[in-house]
C-alpha positions in Angstrom: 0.0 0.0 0.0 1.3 3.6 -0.9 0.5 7.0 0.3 -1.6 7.9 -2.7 -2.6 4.3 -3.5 -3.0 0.5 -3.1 -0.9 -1.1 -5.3 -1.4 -5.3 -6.5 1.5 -6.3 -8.7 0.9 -9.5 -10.6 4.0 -11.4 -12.0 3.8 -14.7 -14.5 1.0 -15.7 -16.9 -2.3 -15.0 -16.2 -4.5 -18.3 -17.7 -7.2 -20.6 -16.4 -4.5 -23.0 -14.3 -3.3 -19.4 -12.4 -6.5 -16.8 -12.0 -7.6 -19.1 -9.1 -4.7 -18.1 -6.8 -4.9 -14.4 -8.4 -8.6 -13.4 -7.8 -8.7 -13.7 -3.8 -5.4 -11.1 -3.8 -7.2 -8.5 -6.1 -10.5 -9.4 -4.0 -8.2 -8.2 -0.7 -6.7 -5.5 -2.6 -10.5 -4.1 -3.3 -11.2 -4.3 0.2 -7.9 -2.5 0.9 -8.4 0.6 -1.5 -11.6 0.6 0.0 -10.6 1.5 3.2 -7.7 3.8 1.8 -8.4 7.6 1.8 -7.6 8.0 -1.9 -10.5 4.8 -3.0 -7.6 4.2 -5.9 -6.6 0.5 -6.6 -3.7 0.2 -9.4 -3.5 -3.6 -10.6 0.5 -3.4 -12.2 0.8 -5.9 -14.5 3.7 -5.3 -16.2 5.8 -8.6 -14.9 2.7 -10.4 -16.9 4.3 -12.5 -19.8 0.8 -14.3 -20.7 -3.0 -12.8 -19.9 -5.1 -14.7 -21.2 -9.0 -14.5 -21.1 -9.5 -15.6 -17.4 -7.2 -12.8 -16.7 -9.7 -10.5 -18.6 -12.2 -11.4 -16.7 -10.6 -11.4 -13.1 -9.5 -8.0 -13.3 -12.8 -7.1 -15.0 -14.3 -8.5 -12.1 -12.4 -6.6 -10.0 -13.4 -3.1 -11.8 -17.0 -4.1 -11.6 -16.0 -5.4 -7.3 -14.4 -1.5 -7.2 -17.1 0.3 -9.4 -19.5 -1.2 -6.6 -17.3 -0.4 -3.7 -16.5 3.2 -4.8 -13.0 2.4 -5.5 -11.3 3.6 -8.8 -9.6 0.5 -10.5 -6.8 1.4 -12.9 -4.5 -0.9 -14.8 -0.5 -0.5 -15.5 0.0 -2.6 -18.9 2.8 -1.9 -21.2 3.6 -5.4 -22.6 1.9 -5.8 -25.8 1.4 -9.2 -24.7 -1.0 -7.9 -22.0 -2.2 -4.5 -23.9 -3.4 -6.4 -27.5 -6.1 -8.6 -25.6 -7.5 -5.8 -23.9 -7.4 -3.8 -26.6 -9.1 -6.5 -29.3 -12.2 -7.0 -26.6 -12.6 -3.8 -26.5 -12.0 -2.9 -22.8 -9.4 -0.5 -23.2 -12.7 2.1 -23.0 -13.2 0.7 -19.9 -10.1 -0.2 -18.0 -7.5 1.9 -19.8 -3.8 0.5 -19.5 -1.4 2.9 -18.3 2.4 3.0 -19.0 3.4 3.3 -15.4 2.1 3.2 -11.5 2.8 7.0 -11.7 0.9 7.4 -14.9 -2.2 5.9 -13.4 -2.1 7.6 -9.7 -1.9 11.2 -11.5 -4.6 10.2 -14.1 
C-alpha cells in the first residue's frame, strides 16, 4: 500500500491454471483501496508475460468489485502481450492500460 494508492503487482502468466490463486489477492486488494483515503486500486501488470481471457475477466471483475465499492480500478499494462487482448475485446474504453504506476495515480 502507498501513500496515494493501493498497489497489486501480478508477475507470470495470467491463464485458467493461475486466475484461481490471483482473484482472492485482487478481492483483498479491493477491500484494501476501500478503506484507503484516496479509493484508488492500481492492478501493475507489467511482470505479466501471458493474460489470457480468465485474466480479462478477473481483473474485469475486479473493476465491476471497485465500481460497486466506490474504489477507482486502474491498470498499469505496457507489454503488448498484455495490452493487445484488452485492446481486441474492447476494454481499453473501460479499464484503460497505463504505461506506469505513476501514470495511473496522476490520471
Amino acid at each position: 500500500m502507498r501513500d496515494t494508492a493501493v498497489v497489486v503487482s501480478v508477475a507470470g502468466e495470467i491463464d485458467s491454471n493461475s486466475v484461481g490463486s490471483l482473484q482472492p489477492h485482487l478481492d483483498r486488494a479491493v477491500e484494501a483501496a476501500d478503506e484507503h483515503p484516496a479509493k484508488l486500486l492500481i492492478v501493475e501488470l507489467s511482470r505479466v508475460g501471458y493474460f489470457g481471457s480468465a485474466g480479462l475477466n478477473a481483473v474485469l471483475e475486479c473493476y465491476e468489485k471497485g465500481l460497486a465499492a466506490g474504489v477507482t480500478v486502474r491498470l498499469v499494462a505496457a507489454n503488448p502481450e498484455v495490452v493487445r487482448p484488452i485492446e481486441v475485446t474492447k476494454l481499453d474504453k473501460v479499464l484503460r492500460p497505463y504505461g506506469s504506476v505513476a501514470d495511473a495515480v496522476d490520471a
